[in-house]
N, C-alpha and C positions, 0 to 999 in steps of 0.2 A: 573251896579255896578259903583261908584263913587271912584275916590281916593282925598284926600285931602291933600297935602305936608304941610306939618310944617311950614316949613321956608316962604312959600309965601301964603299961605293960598288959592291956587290955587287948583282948582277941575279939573279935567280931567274924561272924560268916557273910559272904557277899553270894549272890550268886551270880552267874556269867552264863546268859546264856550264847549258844553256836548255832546256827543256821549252817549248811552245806548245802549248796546245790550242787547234785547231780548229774544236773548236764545243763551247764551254764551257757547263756547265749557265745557266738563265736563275735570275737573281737575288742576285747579288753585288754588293756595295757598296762603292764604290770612296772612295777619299779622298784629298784633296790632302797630302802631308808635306815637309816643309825638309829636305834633306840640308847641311851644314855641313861635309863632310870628304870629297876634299882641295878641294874650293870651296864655294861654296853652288851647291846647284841645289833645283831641285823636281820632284817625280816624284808620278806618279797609282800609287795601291797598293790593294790590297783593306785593308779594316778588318780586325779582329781576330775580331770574330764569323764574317765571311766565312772569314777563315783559318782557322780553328775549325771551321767546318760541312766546309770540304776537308778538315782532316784528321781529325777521324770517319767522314767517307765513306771514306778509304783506312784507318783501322782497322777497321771492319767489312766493307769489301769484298775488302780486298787478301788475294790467295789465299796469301797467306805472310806470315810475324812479321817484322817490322823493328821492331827493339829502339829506333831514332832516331822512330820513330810514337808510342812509348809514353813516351817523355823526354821530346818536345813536349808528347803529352796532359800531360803534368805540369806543365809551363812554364803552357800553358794554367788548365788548373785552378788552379794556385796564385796566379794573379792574378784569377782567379773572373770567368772571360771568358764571355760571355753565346755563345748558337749562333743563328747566322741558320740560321734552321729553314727557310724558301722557298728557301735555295739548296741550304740538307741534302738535303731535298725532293724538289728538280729532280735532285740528284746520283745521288739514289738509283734514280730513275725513270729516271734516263740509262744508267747500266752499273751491275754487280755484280749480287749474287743477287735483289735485287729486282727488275730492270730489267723496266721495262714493267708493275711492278705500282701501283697507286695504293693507297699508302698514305700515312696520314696522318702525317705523319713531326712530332712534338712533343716535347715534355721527357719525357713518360710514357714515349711511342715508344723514345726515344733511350737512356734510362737504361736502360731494359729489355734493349735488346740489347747497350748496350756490355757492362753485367754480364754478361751470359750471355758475352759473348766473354772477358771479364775469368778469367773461370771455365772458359776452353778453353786460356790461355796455359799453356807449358811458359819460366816465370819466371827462371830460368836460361837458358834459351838468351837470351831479350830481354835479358838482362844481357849475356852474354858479346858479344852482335853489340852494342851500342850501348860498348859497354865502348873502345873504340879512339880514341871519339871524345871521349873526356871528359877533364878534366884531374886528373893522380895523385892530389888530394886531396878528386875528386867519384867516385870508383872505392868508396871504402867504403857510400857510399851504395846501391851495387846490391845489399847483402845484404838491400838492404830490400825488395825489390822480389817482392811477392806479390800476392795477390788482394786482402790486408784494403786494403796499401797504395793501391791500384789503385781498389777500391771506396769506401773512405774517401773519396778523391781528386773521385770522381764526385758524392758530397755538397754538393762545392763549386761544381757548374753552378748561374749562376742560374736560377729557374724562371719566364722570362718571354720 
């Protein structure tokens, strides 16, 4: 894919990568949204709860820290984004350390093991790897970046 700037009539290449799954857990919820730039179109997305229940499934499941998991959860949280819990659920039942077990995966459930993972993170390394991708005057914010902040943060799931 090419971009072209206006003002200098300079091209650059970006690259875009695409993940497909396959056989995606059952239970996401999809919605219609208006794109407006550079046309109008319409495009079918998952909702925010949906995007929320995947990215708790790869913070509890993912066998390694990505410091950009944990700046989401926050993104997340701070707009106090509800979790579709049936796709949580399915996700959990699909792969990761649960896989194949049935449990009942709810706000109790959820809060219970993000804190316990909350309380496993090395806070500094999550800093230093999402650090690359933020802008020089969101970089002071990562000395905040602990457990209180992290568990504070978890406060803010609604519980329904």
């Amino acid at each position: 894919m090419f971009l072209e700037f206006a003002g200098n009539k300079q091209s650059r290449t970006i690259k875009i990568k695409l993940e497909v799954d396959t056989n995606p857990p059952k239970g996401s919820i999809d919605e219609r949204k208006i794109i407006d730039f550079p046309y109008i179109s319409s495009i079918m997305c998952q909702n925010l709860p949906s995007l929320f229940a995947g990215k708790i499934h790869a913070l509890l499941c993912r066998d390694h820290i990505k410091g950009r998991d944990w700046y989401e959860f926050l993104w997340y949280t701070a707009r106090q984004t509800s979790i579709n819990y049936t796709f949580l659920q399915n996700a959990i039942y699909q792969s990761g350390p649960w896989k194949g077990e049935d449990i009942a995966v709810n706000h109790t459930w959820c809060i219970e093991e993000l804190s316990s993972k909350i309380k496993q993170i090395d806070w500094s390394f999550a800093a230093q790897d999402v650090q690359r991708f933020l802008k020089p005057i969101e970089i002071a914010s990562l000395s905040l970046w602990d457990d209180f902040l992290f568990l504070e943060q978890l406060k803010k799931i609604p519980n329904h």
